[in-house]
N, C-alpha and C positions, 0 to 999 in steps of 0.2 A: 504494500500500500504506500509508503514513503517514498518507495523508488518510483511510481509513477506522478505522485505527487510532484516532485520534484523535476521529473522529466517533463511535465504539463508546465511548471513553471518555466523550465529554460527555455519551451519551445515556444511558448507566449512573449518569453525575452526578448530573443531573436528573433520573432517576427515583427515586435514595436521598433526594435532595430532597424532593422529591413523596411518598413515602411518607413520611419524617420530619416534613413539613408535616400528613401526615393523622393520625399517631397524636398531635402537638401538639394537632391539631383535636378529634379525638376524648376526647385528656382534660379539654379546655377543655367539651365539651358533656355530659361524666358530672358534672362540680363544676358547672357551672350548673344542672343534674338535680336533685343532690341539694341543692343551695341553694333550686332552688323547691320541692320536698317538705319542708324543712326552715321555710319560711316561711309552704306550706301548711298546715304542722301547727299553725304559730306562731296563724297567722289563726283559723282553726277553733276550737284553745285559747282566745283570747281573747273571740272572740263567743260560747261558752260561756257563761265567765265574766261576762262584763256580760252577756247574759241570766239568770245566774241573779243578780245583784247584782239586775237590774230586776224579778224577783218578789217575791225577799227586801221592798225595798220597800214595794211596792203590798201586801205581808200582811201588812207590820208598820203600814203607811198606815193602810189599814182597821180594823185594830185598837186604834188608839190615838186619843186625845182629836183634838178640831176642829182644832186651831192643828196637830196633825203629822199630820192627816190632808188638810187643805192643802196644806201642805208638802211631803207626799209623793205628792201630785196634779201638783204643779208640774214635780217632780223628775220623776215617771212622763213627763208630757206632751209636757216640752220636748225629754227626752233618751233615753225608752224607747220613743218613739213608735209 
């Protein structure tokens, strides 16, 4: 009788474990969620932004005298590729 007693308790132990272990788990994998949609958003914003930085450019390039319209052939070439 003792010995199952006691066997009922370790396996009630280990299972509050194991559930405790899984909602741990589970909040660890909602914040790594929302940190890659938060970094996704970060990326997307920023390749926006230097795309529109590299047209700006290339139309104020073209539109402006020889020496910044080099310049802004350079700038296009090397880093808006």
């Amino acid at each position: 009788m003792y010995v199952n007693t006691n066997s009922t308790q370790v396996w009630k132990r280990m299972a509050d474990e194991n559930q405790q272990s899984a909602k741990y788990m589970a909040r660890i994998s909602v914040a790594l969620a929302v940190l890659l949609v938060a970094v996704g958003a970060y990326a997307l914003s920023a390749h926006a932004r230097y795309s529109d930085l590299c047209t700006t450019i290339e139309i104020e390039g073209s539109a402006n005298a020889d020496s910044t319209r080099a310049f802004s052939e350079s700038l296009t070439s090397s880093y808006c590729g």
